[in-house]
C-alpha positions in Angstrom: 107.2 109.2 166.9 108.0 105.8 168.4 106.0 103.0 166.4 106.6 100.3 168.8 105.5 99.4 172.3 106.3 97.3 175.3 106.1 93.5 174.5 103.7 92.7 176.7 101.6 95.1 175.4 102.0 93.6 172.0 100.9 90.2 173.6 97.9 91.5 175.1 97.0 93.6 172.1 97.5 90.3 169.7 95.2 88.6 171.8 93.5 85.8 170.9 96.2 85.2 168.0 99.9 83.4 168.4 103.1 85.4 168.7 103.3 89.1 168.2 101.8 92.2 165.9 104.5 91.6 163.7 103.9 88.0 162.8 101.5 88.2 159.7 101.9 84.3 159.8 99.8 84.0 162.5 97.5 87.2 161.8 99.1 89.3 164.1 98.3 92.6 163.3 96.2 91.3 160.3 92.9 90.5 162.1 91.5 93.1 163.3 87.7 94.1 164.3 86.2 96.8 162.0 83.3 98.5 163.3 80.3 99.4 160.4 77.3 101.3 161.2 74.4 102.4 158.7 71.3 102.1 160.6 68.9 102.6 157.3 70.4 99.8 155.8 71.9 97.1 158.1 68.7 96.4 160.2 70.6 93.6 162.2 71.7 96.1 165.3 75.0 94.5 167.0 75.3 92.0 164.6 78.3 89.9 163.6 80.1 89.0 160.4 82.6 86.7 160.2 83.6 87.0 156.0 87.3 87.4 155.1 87.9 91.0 154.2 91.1 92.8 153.6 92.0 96.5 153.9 91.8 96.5 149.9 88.0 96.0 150.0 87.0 99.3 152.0 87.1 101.3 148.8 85.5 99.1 146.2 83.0 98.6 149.2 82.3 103.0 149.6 82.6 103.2 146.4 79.7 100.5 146.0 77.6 102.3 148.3 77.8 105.4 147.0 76.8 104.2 143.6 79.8 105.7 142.2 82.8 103.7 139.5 86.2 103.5 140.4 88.1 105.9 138.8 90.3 105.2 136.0 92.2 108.6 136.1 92.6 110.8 139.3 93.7 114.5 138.3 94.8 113.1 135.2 96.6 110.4 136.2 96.0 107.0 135.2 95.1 104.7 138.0 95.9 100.8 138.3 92.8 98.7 139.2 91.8 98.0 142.4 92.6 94.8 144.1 89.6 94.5 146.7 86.4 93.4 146.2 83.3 95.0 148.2 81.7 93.7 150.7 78.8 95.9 150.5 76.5 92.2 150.2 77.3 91.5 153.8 75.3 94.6 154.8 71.8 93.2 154.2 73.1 89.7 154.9 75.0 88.2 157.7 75.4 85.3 155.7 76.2 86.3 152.3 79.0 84.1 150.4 83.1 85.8 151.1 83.9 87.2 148.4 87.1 88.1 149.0 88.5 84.3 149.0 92.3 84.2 148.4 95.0 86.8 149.9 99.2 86.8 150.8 100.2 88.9 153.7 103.8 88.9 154.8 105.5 91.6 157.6 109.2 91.3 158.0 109.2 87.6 156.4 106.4 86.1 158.7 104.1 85.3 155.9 100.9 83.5 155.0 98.3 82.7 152.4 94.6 82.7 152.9 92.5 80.6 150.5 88.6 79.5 151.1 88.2 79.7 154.7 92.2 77.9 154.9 94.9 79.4 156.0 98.8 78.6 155.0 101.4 80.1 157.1 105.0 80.4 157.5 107.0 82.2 160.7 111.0 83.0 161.5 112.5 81.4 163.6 112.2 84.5 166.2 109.6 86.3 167.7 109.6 90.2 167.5 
């Protein structure tokens, strides 16, 4: 398995963001496009959302939709809470409130902090 690819390809991939996948500071390889479809309940074909969401709020969001708790023990094993919140709201309304409004994010020490629609962010002194 080799993980990494050609530079340019990185570039190209990271498009329309600064820098490099691997420079959180600048949402590379953070902000990426996720692709919903549930015809019987978002009427709005092709639309857009532009709420912060983070990989932590797909479960809490499935977990919404299927009317269903989160679990506080799996096979007998406690579980810790989950950090995400669900986005399930932004379904029926393109416009509905982030809820999601503060997250860190850091790879290999390029680091940043999202807060209310503001982002924070720090990068090495290097490029990957």
């Amino acid at each position: 398995m080799a993980p990494h690819y050609a530079s340019a390809w990185a570039w190209t991939g990271n498009a329309p963001f600064k820098w490099g996948k691997q420079v959180a500071s600048h949402l590379g390889g953070i902000c990426n496009p996720m692709v919903v479809v549930w015809p019987k309940r978002m009427k709005d074909k092709g639309g857009l959302r532009s709420q912060f969401i983070h990989c932590t709020d797909v479960a809490p969001t499935i977990l919404e939709a299927a009317g269903l708790p989160e679990p506080k023990e799996v096979n007998g094993v406690p579980q810790i809470p989950m950090h995400g919140v669900s986005f399930l709201s932004t379904f029926d309304d393109a416009n509905a409130p982030s809820r999601h409004t503060q997250q860190y994010f850091e790879i290999l020490g390029n680091r940043a902090m999202y807060k209310d629609g503001w982002i924070a962010c720090w990068r090495l002194d290097r490029i990957p």
